[in-house]
N, C-alpha and C positions, 0 to 999 in steps of 0.2 A: 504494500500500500504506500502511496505517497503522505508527505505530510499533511498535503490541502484535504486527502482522502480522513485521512484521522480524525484531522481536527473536525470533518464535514460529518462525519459520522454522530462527533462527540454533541454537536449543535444540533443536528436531530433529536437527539436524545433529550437535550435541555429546553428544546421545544415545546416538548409533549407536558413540560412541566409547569410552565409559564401561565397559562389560559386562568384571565381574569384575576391575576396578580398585578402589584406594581413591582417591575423588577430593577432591583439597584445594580447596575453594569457597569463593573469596578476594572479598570483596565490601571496596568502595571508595568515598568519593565526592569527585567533583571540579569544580573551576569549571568553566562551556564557555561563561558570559557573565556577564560585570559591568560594571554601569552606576558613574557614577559619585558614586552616593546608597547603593552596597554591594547596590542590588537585582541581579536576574539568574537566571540557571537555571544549576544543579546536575545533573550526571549520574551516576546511584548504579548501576555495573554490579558483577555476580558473574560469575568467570570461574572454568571448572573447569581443577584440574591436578591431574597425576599424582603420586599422593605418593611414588611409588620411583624414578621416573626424572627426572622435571620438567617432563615433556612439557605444552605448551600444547595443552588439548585443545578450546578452543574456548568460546562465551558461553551461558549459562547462564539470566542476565536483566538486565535492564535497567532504569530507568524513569529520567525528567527531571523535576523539580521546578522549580516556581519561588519564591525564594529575596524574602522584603520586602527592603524598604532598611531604612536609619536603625535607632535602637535600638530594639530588641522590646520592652523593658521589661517582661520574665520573662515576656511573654503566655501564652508557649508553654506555661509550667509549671502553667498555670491549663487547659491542654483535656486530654480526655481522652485517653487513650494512643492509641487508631484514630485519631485527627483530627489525631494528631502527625506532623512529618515524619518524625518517628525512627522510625516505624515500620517505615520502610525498610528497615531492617535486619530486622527481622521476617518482613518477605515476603521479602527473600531467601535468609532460613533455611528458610522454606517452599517456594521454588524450588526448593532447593538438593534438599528432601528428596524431590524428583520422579523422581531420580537413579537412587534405588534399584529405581525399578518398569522402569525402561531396565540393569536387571543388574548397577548399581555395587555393588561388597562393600563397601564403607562410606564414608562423608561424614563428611569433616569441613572444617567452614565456619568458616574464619582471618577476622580482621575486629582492626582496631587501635583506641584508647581512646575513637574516637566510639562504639563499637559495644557497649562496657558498657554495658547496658540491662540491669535485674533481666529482667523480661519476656523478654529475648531464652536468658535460662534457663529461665526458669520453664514457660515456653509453647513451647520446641522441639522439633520431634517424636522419641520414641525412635531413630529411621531414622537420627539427626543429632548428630554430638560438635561441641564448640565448642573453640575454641581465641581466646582474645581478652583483649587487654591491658587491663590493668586501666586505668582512666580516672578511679577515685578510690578516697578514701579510705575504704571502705565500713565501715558498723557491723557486727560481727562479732556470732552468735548471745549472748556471752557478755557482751557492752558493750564488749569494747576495737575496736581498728580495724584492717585491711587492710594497712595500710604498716607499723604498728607492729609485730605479729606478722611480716612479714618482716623486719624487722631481725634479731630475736631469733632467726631460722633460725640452725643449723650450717651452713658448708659441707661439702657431699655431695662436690661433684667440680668439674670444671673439662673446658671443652671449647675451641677453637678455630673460630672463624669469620670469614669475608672479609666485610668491611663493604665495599660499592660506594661508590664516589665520588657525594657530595652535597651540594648546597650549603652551602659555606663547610666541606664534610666534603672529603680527599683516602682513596681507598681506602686498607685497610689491613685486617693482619690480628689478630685482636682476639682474645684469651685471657678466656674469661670463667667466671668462679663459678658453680656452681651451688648453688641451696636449693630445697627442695621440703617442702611441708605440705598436708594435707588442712584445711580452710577451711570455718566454716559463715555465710554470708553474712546477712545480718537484712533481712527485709523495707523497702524503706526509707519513709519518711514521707513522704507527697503532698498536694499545697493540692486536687488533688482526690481525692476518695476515691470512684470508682466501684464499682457491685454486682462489675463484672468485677476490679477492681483488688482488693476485699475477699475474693476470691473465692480469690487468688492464693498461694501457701505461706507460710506466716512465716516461712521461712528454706530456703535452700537448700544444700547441700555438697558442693564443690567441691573441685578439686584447684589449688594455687598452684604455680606453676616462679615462680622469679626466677633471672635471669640477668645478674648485674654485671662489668662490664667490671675487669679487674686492670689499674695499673698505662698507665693511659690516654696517647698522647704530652701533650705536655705545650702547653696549648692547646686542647687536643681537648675535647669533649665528651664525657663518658664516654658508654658503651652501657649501657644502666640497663634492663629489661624484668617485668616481674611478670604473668605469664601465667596466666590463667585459664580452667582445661577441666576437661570433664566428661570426657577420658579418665583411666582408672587410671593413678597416678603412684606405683610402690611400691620403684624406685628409679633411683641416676641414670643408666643406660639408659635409660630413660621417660624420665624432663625432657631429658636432650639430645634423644632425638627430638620430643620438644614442642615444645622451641624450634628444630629443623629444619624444623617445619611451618608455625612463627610466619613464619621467615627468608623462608619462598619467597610471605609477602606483595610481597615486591621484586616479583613478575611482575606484578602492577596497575599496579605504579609506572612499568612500561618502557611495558607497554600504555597510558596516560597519557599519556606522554612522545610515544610514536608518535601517540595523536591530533592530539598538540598542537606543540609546538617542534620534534619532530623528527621529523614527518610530516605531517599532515592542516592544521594550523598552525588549528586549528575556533575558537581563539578571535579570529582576525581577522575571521572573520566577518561582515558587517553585512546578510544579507538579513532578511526579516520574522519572527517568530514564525507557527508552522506548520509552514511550508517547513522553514525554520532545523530543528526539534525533528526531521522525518524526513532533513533530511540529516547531522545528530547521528547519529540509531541508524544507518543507513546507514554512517558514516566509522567508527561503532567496530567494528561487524563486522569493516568492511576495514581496520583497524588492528591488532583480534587477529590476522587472518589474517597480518599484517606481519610480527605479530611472533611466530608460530608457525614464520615461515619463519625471521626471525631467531634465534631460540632451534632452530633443525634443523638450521644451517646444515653444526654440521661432525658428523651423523647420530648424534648421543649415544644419542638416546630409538629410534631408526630405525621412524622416524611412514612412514607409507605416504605417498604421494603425493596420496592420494586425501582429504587432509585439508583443500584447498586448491585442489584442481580435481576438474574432471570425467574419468573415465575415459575420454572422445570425446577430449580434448584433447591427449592424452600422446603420441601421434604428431607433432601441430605442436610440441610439446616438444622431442622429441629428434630432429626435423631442425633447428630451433634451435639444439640443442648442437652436432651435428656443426659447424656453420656458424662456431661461436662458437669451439669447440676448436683450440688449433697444436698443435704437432709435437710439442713437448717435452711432458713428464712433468708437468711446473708447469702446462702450459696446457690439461691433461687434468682431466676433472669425474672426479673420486675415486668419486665414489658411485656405487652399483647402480641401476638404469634401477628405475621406480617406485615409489622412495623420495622425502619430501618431499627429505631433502637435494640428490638429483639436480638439482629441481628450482628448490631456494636459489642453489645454485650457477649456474645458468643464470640466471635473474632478477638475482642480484647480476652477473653481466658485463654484463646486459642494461644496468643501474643505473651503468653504469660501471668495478667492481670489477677490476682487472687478474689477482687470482689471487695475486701476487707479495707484496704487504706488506698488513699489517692486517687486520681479518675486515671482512666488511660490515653494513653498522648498516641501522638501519630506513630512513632517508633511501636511501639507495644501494638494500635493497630495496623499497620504494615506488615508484620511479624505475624502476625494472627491470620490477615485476610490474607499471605503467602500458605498458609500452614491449610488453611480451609480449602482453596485453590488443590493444593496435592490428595487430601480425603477426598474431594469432588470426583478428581478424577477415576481415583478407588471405586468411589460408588456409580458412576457410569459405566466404569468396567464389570461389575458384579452384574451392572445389569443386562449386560448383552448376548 
């Protein structure tokens, strides 16, 4: 199979899941190889989630670049917007809005300060709201600037949010400010000036959240956010759930984490280019999948089972459980028989998990949903 084939497979799938959700379509990019002249390939995926429950609903789209070494010296600022890599973000706003003909009630596509691209306003389809951190200082319709007009906000309100543990960050729960303004952005100035680029609005208007951390510990790095979206913002109800939709970019972050350090480990890698790029889309499918069972595990969202296997398989399933199940109430699978949860729970004992302390992380389910993969096969063979 090719890569386009994978990843078109995997978007089927996430299709059938969509109908009459609002789905949040979180695109990202991250290393998956670096040489040591800074060249390598980049993996720019979108992953849809459920904006009211959280639910991991599965990939959306994908694509792998490959990344020069050494210093660009502004090359890039010199091609035209198609020939850019940043365009990436563009087609995934256009994936994204694929959504709506598969029955999603609305999209909106979260993306953090690589992702300010004027373009990636100006050119998104109606089907499609943005939500995306602002990544500079932009000229505003009237001559002043972007960060400056947020200073000058009132605060509106204040909300409460759990910051995850990150490097050189320790979890914590972070009391933050709110301000909110409508924003008219200014066409920006280009060394190239394309018919499409001239073509493009001289200004666009926008709705700003900023969301500043109160009273930070001391050492920390405050949480600082200036959010940019084309949803209505008229007051602070709206900007906290702006910046609730910002928040659940974290689920790329975990999806990342599980390719890489604490799962699929894709940057140690050393086979050839080819191979390498199809067992990339390959491990990130089975990475979301990880970590769909990880985010189910204790059935918050209660995702059916069928999000992650096949409806053939649920029988060698749950003779599995019984097998895996003792006596006691602790060592009982909580969950209702073809719910994914039921199915977390089994996989994490598989992985090791005793039931008793801790929850299980993508390591423990990766290790589990390998181990169920090899019985499977056992019990197809019994049965032929």
């Amino acid at each position: 199979m090719t890569i386009e084939e994978i990843v078109s497979h995997a978007r089927l799938r996430t299709s059938a899941r969509v109908g009459g959700r609002h789905v949040l379509a979180i695109q990202d990019t991250t290393d998956v190889r670096v040489h040591s002249d800074n060249s390598g390939m980049v993996l720019h995926p979108t992953i849809a989630v459920d904006a009211d429950d959280g639910a991991l609903l599965g990939l959306v789209h994908a694509e792998l670049l490959k990344r020069e070494g050494g210093r660009g010296g502004g090359r890039h600022k010199k091609l035209p917007f198609d020939d850019k890599q940043s365009r990436r973000w563009l087609r995934g706003i256009e994936q994204a809005a694929t959504l709506r003909a598969s029955g999603a009630a609305a999209i909106t596509v979260i993306a953090d300060r690589e992702g300010d691209i004027y373009e990636d306003f100006a050119l998104r389809s109606p089907d499609v709201d943005l939500v995306i951190r602002a990544g500079q200082n932009r000229c505003l319709s009237d001559g002043s600037h972007l960060f400056d007009q947020s200073n000058l906000l009132p605060q509106a309100g204040e909300m409460l949010v759990d910051l995850p543990a990150a490097p050189g960050r320790s979890a914590r729960t972070a009391k933050l400010s709110l301000r909110f303004a409508t924003v008219e952005i200014a066409r920006p100035k280009r060394q190239v000036r394309t018919a499409e680029f001239a073509a493009l609005p001289d200004s666009i208007t926008l709705n700003l959240v900023e969301a500043c951390e109160l009273d930070p510990p001391a050492g920390a790095v405050q949480a600082h956010w200036r959010l940019l979206t084309t949803h209505p913002v008229a007051n602070v109800e709206d900007a906290r759930r702006i910046v609730q939709y910002y928040r659940q970019r974290w689920t790329i972050e975990q999806v990342f984490r599980t390719l890489k350090t604490k799962g699929f480990d894709v940057e140690a890698l050393r086979i050839a280019e080819g191979p390498f790029e199809k067992l990339i889309a390959a491990a990130l499918v089975a990475a979301v999948t990880v970590f769909q069972l990880v985010r189910e595990r204790d059935g918050a969202a209660k995702r059916p089972l069928t999000d992650v296997l096949d409806p053939a398989d649920r029988p060698a399933l749950e003779a599995i459980n019984t097998k895996l199940e003792g006596k006691t109430l602790r060592q009982k699978n909580p969950h209702p028989k073809g719910s994914l949860a039921y199915a977390a729970w089994v996989f994490a004992r598989l992985g090791g998990w005793t039931g008793y302390y801790g929850k299980p992380g993508p390591v423990v389910m990766l290790s589990g949903l390998i181990h169920f993969q090899a019985l499977l096969q056992g019990w197809k063979l019994h049965d032929v």
